[in-house]
C-alpha positions in Angstrom: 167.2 14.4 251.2 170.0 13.4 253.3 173.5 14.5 252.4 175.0 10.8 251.5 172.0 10.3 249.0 172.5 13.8 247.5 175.8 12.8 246.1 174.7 9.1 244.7 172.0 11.2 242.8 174.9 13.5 241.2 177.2 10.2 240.9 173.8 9.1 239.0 173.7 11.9 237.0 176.9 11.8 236.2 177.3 8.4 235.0 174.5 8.4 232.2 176.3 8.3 228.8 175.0 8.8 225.5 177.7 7.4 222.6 176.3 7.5 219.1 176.5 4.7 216.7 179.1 5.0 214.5 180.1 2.7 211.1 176.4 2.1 210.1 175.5 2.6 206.5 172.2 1.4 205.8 169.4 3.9 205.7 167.9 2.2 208.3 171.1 2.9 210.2 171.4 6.7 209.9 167.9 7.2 210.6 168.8 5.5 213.9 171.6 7.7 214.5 170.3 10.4 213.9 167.2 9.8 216.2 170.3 9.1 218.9 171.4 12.6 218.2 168.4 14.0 218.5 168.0 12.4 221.6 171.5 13.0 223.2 170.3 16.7 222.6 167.4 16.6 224.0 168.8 15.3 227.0 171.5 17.7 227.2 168.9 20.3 227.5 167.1 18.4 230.3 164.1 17.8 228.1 163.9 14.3 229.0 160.8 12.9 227.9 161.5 14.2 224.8 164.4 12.7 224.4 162.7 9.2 225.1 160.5 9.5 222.7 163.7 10.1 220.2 165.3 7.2 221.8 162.4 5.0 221.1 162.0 6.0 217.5 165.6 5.0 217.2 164.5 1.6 218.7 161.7 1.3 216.1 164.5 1.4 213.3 166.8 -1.0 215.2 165.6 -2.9 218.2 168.9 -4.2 219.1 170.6 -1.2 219.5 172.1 -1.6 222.6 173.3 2.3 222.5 169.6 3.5 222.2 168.0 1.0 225.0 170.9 2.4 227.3 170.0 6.5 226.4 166.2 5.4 226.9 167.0 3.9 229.9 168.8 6.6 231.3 166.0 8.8 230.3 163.6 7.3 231.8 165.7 6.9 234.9 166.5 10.6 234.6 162.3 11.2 234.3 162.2 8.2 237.8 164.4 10.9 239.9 162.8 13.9 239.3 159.4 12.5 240.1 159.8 10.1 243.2 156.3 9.3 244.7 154.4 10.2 241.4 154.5 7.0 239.2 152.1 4.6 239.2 152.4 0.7 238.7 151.2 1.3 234.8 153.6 3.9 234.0 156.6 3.4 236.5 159.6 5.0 234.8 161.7 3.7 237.2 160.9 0.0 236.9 161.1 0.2 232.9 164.7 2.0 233.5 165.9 -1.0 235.9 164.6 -3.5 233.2 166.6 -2.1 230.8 169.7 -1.8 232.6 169.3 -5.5 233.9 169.2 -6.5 230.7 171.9 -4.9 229.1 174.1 -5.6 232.3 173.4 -9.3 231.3 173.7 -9.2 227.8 175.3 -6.5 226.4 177.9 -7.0 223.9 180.1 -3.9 224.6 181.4 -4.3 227.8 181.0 -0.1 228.8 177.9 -0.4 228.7 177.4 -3.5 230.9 179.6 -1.9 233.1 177.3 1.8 233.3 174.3 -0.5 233.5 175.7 -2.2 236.6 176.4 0.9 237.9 173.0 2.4 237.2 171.3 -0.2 238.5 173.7 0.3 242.1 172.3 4.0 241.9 168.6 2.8 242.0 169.0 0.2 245.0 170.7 3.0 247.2 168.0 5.2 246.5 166.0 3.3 247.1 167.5 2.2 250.2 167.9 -1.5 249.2 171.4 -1.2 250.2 172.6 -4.8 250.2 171.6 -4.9 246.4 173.4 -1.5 245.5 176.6 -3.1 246.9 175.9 -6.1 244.7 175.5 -3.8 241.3 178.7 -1.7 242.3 180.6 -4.9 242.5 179.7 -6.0 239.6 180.5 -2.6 237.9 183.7 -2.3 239.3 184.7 -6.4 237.7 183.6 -4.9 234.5 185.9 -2.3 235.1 188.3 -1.8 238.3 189.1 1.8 237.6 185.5 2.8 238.2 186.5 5.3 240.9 182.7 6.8 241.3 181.6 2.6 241.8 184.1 2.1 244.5 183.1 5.5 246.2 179.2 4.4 246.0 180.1 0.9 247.2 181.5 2.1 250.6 178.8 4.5 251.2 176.4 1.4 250.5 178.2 -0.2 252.8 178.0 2.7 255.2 174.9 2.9 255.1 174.1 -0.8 255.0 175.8 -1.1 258.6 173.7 2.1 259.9 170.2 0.2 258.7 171.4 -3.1 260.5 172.5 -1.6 264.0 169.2 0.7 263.4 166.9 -2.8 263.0 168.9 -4.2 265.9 168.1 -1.9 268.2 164.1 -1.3 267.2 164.3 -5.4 267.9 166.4 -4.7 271.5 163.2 -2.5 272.3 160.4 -4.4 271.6 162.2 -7.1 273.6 162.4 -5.3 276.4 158.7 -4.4 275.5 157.8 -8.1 275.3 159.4 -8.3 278.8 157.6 -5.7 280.7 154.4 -6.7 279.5 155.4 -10.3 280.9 156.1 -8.9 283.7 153.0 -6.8 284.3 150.8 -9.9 283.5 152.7 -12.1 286.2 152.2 -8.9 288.9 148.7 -8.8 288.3 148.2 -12.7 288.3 149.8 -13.1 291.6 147.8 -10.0 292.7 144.8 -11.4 291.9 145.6 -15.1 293.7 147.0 -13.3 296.6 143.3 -12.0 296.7 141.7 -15.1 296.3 143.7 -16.4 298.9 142.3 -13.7 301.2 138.8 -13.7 300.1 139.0 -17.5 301.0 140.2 -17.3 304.3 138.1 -14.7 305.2 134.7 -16.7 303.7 136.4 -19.6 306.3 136.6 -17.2 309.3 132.9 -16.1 309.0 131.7 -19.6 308.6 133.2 -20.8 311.5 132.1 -17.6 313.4 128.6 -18.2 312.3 129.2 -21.9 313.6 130.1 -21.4 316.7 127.4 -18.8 317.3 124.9 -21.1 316.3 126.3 -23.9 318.2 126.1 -21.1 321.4 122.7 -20.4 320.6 121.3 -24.2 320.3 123.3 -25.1 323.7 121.1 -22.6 325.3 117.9 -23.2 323.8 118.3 -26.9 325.2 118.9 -25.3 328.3 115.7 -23.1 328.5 113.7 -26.3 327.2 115.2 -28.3 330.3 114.1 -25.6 332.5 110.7 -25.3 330.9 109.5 -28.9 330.9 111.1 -28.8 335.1 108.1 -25.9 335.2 105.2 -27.8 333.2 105.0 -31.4 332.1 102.0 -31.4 330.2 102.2 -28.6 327.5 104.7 -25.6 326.3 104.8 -22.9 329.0 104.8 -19.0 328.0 108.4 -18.8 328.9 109.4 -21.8 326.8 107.3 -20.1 323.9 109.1 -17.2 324.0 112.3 -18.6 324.4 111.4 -21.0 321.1 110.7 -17.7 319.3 113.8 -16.0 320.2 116.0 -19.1 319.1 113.9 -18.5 315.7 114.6 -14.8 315.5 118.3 -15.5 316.4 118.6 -18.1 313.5 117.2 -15.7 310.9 119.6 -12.8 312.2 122.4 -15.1 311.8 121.4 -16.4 308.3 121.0 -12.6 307.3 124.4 -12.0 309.0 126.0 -14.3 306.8 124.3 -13.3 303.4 125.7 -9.7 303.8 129.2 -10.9 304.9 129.3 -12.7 301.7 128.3 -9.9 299.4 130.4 -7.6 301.3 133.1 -10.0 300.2 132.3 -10.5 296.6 132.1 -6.5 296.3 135.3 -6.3 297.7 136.6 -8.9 295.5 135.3 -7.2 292.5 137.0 -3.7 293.4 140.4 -5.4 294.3 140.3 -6.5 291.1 139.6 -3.4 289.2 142.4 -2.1 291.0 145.2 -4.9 289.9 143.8 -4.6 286.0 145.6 -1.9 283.8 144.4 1.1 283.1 143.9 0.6 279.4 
């Protein structure tokens, strides 16, 4: 537990109050006081979920004592900080605590304690690091009552700390922008890799074609050739030069056509490791 929120939690501590009910004459009404005392003892002694139950009781013979829903409140609150992380969503001390003092910083008819339930209620936010509401509850503690040094101390730390959370969340959003940016980046380096590539691999299929054109055009210029020269020997029928000059031309077309089919796989598994290379890692 830092430091700051070590003295909010005494300021809490501090700032619970348990008044008894005074000028009640019904025996309805010293049952309830007397349940209040019993309570405000219990709590002294730390024993505070036995002091709940004597708030409560007190409740039971008056259920709008606004003295006994504060003490209960603050018990439970009490019960809220010495458990944090323990309570459930049935049983949250805590939440039943804020209820309370919400309402009795609403509607409470004595005006101390609307102003301790404002306060309270300040205490819970910061600890729970809701910092813009504690501000919120401290101000309004501090119009119920100006002289509320302990509010106006908690109010600037709440703002303190309110300033450290927003220049925290600005820069975790600074870094994933530059995050955002880099990974831009990398995509458009890899993209332009990979065209540049294509680029290559295109030319290149080009090249060999016209290679492989020109070879064949060499090849069929002298094929006509040794056919001139053949029919000049015989006239009437395919001489044994001619034949063998027909099956050469053949055997040169094939070599060319196998020529070609390897330059072109040679390509595409060339293609295919160039791009391995250009794609991250992960």
């Amino acid at each position: 537990m830092s430091r700051i929120l070590q003295i909010v939690m005494i300021l809490f501590l501090g700032a619970v109050t348990v008044p008894d009910v005074l000028g009640q004459t019904t025996s309805s009404g010293k049952r309830e006081r007397g349940f209040i005392r019993e309570g405000n003892k219990l709590y002294n002694e730390k024993r505070f979920s036995e002091a709940e139950v004597a708030y409560r009781k007190a409740l039971q013979e008056n259920e709008y004592s606004e003295t006994a829903m504060f003490n209960l409140a603050s018990a439970l609150a009490k019960q809220a900080s010495l458990a944090v992380g323990e309570e459930d969503g049935q049983n949250n001390p805590a939440a039943e605590a804020q209820k309370l003092f919400s309402d009795l910083a609403a509607n409470a008819t004595d005006l101390k304690i609307a102003e301790n339930s404002f306060y309270n209620l300040g205490n819970m936010a910061f600890n729970q690091e809701q910092y813009d509401q504690s501000i919120d509850m401290y101000k309004r503690a501090l119009r119920k009552n100006p002289d509320n040094d302990k509010a106006r101390e908690n109010l600037r730390l709440a703002q303190l700390k309110l300033q450290e959370q927003q220049n925290e969340d600005q820069n975790q959003n600074q870094d994933q922008n530059q995050d955002n940016n880099q990974d831009q980046q990398d995509k458009e380096q890899n993209q332009n890799q990979q065209d540049q590539n294509q680029d290559q691999d295109q030319n290149q299929d080009n090249n060999q074609d016209q290679q492989n054109q020109d070879q064949n055009q060499s090849q069929n210029q002298d094929q006509k050739q040794d056919q001139n020269n053949d029919r000049q020997d015989d006239q009437n029928g395919i001489s044994d030069r001619n034949a063998e000059q027909i099956l050469k031309a053949m055997e040169n077309e094939e070599n060319a056509t196998r020529r070609k089919i390897e330059a072109r796989r040679a390509q595409e598994e060339l293609k295919n490791a160039s791009k391995n290379k250009t794609d991250k890692p992960w």
